[in-house]
PAZAPA-4460 file (N, C-alpha, C; in steps of 0.05 Angstrom, whole numbers, plus 32768, in hexadecimal, padded with zeros to 4 digits):
% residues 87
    n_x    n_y    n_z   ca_x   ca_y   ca_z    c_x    c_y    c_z   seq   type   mol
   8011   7FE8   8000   8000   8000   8000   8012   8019   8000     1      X     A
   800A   802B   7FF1   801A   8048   7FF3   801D   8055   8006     2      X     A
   802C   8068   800A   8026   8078   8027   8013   808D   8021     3      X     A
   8001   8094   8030   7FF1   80A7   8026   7FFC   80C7   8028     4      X     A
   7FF2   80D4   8020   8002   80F1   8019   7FF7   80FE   803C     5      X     A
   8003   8110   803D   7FF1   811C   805E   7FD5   812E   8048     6      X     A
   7FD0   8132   8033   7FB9   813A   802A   7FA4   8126   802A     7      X     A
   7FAF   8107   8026   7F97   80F0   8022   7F95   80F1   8040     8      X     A
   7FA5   80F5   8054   7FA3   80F7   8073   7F8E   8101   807B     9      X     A
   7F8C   8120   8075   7F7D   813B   8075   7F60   812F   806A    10      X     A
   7F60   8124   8053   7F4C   811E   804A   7F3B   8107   8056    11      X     A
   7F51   80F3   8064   7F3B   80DB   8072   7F2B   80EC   808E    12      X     A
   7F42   80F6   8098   7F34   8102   80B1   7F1E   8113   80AE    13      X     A
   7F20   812B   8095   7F09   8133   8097   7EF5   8126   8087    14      X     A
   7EEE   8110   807E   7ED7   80FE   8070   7EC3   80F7   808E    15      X     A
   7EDB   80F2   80A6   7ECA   80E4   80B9   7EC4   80F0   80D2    16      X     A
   7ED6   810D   80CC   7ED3   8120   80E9   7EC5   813F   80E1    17      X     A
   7EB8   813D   80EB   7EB1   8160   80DF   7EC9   8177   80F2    18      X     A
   7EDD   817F   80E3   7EEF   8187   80EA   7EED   81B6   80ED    19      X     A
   7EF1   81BB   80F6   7EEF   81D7   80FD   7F14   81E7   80EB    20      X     A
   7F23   81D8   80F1   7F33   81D5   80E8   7F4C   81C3   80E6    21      X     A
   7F51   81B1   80D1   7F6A   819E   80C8   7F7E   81A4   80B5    22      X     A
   7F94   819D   80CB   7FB1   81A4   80BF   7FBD   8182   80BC    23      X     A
   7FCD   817B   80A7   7FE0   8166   80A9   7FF6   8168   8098    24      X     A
   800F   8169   80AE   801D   8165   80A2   8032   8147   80A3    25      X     A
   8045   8144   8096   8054   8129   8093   8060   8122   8077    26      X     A
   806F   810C   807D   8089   8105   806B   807A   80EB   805A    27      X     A
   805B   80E0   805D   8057   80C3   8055   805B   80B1   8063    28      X     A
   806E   80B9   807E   8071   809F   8094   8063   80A7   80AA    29      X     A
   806C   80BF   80B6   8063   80D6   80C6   8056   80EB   80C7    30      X     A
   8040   80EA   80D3   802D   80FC   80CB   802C   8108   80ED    31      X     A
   8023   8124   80E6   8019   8142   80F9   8007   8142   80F3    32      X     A
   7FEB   813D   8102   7FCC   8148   80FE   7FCB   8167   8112    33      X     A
   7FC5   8177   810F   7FB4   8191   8128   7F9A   8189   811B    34      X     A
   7F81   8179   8135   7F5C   817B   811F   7F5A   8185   813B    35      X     A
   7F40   8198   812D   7F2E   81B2   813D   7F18   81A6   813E    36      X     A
   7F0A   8197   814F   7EEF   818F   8145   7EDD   8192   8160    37      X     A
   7EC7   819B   815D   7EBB   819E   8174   7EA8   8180   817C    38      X     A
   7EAC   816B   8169   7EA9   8151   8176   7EBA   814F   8189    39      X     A
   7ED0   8158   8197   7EE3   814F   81A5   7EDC   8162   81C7    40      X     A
   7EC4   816E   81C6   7EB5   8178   81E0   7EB7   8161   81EF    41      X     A
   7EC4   8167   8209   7EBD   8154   8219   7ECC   8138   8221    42      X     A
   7ED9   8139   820D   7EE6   811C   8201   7F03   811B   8215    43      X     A
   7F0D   810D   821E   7F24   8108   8221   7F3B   8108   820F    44      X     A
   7F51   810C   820B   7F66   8111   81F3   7F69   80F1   81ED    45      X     A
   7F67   80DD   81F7   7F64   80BE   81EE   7F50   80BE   81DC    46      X     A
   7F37   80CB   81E4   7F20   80BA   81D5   7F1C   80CE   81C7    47      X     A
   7F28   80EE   81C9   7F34   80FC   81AB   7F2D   80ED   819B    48      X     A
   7F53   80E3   81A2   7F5F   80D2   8186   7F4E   80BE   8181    49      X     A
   7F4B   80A7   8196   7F37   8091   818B   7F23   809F   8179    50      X     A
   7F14   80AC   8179   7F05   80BB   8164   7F0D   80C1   8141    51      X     A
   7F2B   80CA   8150   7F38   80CD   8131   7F3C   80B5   8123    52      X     A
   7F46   80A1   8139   7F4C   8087   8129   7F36   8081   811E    53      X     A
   7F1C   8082   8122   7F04   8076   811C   7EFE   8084   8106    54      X     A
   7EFE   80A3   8101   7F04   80B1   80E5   7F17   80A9   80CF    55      X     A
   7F27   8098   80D6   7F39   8090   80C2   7F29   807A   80C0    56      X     A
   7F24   8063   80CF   7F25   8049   80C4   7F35   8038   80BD    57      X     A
   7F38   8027   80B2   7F48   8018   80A6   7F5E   801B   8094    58      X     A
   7F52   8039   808F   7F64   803C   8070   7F88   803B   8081    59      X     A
   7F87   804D   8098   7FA4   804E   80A2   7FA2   803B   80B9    60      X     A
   7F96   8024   80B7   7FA2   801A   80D0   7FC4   8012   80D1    61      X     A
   7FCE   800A   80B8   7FE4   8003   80BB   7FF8   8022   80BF    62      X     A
   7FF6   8036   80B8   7FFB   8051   80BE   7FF9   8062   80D0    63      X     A
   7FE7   8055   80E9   7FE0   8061   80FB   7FE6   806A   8113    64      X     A
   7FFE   8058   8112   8014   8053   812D   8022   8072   8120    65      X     A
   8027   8075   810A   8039   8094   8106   8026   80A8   8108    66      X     A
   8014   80B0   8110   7FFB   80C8   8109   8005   80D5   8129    67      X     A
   800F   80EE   8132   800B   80FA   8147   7FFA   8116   8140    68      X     A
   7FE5   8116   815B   7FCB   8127   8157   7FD7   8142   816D    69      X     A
   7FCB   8153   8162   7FBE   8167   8176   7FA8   8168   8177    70      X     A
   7F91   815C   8185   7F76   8161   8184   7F71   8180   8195    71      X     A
   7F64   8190   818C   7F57   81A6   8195   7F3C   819E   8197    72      X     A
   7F29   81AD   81A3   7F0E   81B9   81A8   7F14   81D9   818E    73      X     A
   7EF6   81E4   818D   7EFA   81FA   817F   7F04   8209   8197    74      X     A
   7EFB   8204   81B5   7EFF   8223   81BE   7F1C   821B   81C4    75      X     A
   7F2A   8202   81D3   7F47   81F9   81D1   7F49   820F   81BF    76      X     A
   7F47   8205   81A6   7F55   8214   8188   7F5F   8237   8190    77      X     A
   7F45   8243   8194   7F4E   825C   8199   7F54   826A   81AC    78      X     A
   7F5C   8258   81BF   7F68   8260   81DB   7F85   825B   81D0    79      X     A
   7F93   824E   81B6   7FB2   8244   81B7   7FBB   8256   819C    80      X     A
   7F9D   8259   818D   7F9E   826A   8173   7FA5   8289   8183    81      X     A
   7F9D   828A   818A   7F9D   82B1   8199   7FB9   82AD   819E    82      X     A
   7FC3   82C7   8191   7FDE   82CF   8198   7FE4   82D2   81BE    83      X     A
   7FEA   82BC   81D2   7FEB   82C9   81EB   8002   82C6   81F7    84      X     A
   8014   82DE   8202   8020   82DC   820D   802B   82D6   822A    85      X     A
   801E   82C7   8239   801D   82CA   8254   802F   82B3   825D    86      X     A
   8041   82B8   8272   8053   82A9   827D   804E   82A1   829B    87      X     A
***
């Protein structure tokens, strides 16, 4: 099987997540997800991801072990989006 591009990445996750905003990046082995999704209210950062995995499916199971997430919430999102400087 090919490696998938981080765009076929981009594309499985959002087929199965309604996403607020998705970034991926990667080499074909290694993939960077940031997903913004307000399915992720509530959720624990495990069952986040379990979520994501379940948006992929099958297509990456064998790929899946390389996928590292940042799951956000929308409001997460713009509490890290806002320029803030505070120490």
């Amino acid at each position: 099987m090919a490696d998938p591009t981080p765009q076929e990445v981009r594309t499985y996750i959002a087929q199965g997540l309604p996403c607020e905003h998705l970034e991926v990046d990667g080499d074909g082995r290694h993939f960077f997800a940031t997903i913004v999704s307000a399915e992720f209210e509530g959720l624990s950062r495990v069952a986040r991801h379990q979520r994501v995995y379940r948006a992929l499916g099958d297509r990456m199971r064998e790929q899946i072990h390389a996928l590292s997430m940042k799951t956000l919430t929308p409001a997460e999102w713009s509490a890290t989006a806002a320029p803030t400087h505070h120490h």
